[in-house]
C-alpha positions in Angstrom: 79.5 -53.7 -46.9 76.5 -53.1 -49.3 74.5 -51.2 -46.2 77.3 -48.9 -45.8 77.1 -48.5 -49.8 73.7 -47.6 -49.6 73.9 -45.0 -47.1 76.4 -43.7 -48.6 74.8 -43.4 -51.5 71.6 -42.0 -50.1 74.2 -39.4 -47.9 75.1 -38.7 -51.4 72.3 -38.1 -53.1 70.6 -35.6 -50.2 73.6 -34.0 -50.4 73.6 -33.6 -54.4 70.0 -32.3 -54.3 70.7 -29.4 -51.3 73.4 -28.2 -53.5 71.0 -28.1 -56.2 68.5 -26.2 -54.3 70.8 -23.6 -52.4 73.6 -23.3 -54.9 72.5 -24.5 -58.4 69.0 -23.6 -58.7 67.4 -25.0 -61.7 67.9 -28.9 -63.2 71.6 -29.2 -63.7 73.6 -32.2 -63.2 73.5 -32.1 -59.4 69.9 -32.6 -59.1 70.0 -35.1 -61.8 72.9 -37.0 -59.7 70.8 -36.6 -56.2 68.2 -38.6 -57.8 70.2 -40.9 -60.1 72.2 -41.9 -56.8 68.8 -42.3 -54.9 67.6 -44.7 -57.4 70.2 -46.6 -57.5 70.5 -46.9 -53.5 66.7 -48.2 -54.0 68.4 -50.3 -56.4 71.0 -51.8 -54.2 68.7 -52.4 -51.5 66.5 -54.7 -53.7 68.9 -57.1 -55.0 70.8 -57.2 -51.8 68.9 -57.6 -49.2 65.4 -57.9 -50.5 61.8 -56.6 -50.6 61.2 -55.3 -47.0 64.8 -53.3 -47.5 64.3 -52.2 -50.5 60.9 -50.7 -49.7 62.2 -49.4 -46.3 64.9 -48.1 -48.5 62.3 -46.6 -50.9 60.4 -45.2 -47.7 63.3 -43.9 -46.1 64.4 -41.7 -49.4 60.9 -40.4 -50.5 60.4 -38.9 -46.5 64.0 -38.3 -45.2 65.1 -36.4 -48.4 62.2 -34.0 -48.6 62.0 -33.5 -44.9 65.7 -32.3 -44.7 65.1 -30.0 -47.6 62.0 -28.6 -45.9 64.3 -28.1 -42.2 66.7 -26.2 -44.4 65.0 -23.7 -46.2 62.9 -23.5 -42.7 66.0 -23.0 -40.2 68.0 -20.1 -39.8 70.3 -20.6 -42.5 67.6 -21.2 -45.1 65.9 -18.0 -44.2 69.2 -16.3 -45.1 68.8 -18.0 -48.5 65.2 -16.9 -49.5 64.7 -13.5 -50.9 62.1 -11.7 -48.9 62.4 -8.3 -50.7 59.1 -7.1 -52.3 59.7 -4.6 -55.4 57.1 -1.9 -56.0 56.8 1.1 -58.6 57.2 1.1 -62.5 60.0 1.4 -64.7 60.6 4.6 -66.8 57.6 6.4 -65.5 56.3 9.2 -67.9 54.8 12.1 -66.2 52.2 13.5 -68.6 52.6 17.1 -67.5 56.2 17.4 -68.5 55.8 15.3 -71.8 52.1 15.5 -74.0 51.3 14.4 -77.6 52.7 16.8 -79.9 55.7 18.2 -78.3 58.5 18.1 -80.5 62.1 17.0 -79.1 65.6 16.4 -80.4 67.3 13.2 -80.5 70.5 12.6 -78.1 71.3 9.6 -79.7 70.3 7.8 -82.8 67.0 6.0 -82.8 67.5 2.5 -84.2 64.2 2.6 -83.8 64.8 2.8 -79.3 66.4 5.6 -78.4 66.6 8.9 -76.2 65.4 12.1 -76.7 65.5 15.6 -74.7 61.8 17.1 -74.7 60.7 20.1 -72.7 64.0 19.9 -70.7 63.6 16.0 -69.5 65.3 12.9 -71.3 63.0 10.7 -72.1 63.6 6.8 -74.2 61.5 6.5 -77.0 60.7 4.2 -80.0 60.5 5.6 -83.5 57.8 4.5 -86.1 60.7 2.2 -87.7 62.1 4.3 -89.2 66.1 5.2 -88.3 66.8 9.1 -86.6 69.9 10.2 -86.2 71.3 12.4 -83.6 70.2 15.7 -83.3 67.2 15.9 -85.4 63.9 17.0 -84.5 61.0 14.8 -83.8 57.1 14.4 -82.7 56.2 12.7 -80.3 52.3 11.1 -81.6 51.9 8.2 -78.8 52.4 7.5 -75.3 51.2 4.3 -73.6 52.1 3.8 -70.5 55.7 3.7 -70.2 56.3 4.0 -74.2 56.7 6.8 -76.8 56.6 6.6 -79.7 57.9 9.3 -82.1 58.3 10.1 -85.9 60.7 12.3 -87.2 59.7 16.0 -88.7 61.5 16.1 -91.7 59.5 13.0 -93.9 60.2 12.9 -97.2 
């Protein structure tokens, strides 16, 4: 009765851990469980039947368990899993014809201090200096960095 306990157990645990790599990525309490019923299955096998079992035991999890996971993610249905999509290009591209150092814009929205302005007919998102704009009031722009503006407002006072 106690071998059928410890497969079970083991059947358990590889099943806990494929969840946790196909459905639940990340430690949650599935992984946790996998190897928590593992050890215990190691467990079993010592007290009941010895050391040859339990290392067999020990053996039989440590190559079994990693070798389904590796059939998995390697067979049809694990390819299905596996993101394979390579992302290229930049976000919120600035192209320095349209926009330059110095052009003055008006704010669509207010700047708290991120916020979007309309300069030389594009809309562009900027950062103010710290300060707070509000909508519809003129600004400068006096940086760009790569993908970031930064802008002050006209009227200081």
């Amino acid at each position: 009765m106690n071998l059928l306990i410890i497969l079970f157990l083991i059947f358990l645990g590889i099943v806990l851990l494929l969840i946790e790599f196909t459905i639940l990525p990340g430690i949650t309490i599935a992984g946790l469980g996998g190897v928590l019923l593992f050890g215990y299955s190691i467990y079993l096998a010592f007290s009941s039947y010895g050391t040859l079992a339990g290392f067999l035991t020990l053996g039989f999890v440590l190559i079994v368990a990693p070798t389904l996971v590796v059939i998995l993610f390697k067979g049809k249905s694990g390819k299905k899993m596996v993101l394979k999509t390579i992302l290229h290009g930049t976000a919120n591209e600035i192209d320095q014809e349209k926009v330059k150092i110095g052009d003055i814009g008006t704010t669509i929205g207010r700047l708290a201090p991120m916020g979007k302005i309309k300069v030389n007919n594009e809309v562009v998102e900027v950062r103010s200096t710290g300060t707070f704009v509000n909508p519809g009031e003129k600004v400068r722009i006096i940086q760009i960095e790569k993908s970031l503006i930064t802008v002050e407002p006209l009227n200081l006072e």
